[in-house]
C-alpha positions as CSV (number, residue, x, y, z in Angstrom):
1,X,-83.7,5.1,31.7
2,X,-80.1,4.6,32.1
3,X,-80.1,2.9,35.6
4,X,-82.4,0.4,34.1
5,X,-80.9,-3.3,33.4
6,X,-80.5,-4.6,29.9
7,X,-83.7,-6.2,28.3
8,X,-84.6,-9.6,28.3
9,X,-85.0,-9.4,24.3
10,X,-81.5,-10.1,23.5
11,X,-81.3,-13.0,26.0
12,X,-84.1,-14.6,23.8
13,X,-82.5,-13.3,20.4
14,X,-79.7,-15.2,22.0
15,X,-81.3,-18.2,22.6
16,X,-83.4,-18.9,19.5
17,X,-80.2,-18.4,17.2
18,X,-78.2,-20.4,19.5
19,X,-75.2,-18.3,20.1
20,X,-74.2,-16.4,23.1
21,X,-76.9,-17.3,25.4
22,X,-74.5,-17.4,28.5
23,X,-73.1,-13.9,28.1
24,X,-76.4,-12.4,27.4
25,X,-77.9,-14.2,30.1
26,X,-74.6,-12.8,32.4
27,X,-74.8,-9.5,31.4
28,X,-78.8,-9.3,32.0
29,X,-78.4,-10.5,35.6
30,X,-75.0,-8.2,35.8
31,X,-77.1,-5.0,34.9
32,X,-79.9,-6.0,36.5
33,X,-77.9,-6.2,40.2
34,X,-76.3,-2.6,39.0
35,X,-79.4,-1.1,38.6
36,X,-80.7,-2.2,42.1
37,X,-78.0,-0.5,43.7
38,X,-77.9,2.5,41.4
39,X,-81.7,2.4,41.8
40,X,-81.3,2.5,45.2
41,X,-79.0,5.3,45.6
42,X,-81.0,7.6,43.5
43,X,-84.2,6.9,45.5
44,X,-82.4,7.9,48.4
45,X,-80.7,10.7,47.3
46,X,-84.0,12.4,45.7
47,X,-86.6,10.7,47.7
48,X,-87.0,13.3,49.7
49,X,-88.4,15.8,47.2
């Protein structure tokens, strides 16, 4: 569960309250790249079991 990205929900928490939709929106895409990568590396580390 850790190398999963950030949920959407607080994006649109963020959005219907009007206040910090562009750093939610930044971090969801942020985490989201990480846990390709980190996704990535995992899979090929322990794929082969």
């Amino acid at each position: 569960m850790t190398a999963l990205p950030t949920g959407t929900g607080a994006f649109v928490l963020a959005q219907r309250y009007g206040v910090y939709g562009d750093q939610t929106s930044a971090v969801t895409l942020l985490t989201t790249v990480i846990s390709v990568l980190t996704l990535s590396v995992l899979f090929s580390l322990f794929g082969g079991l």
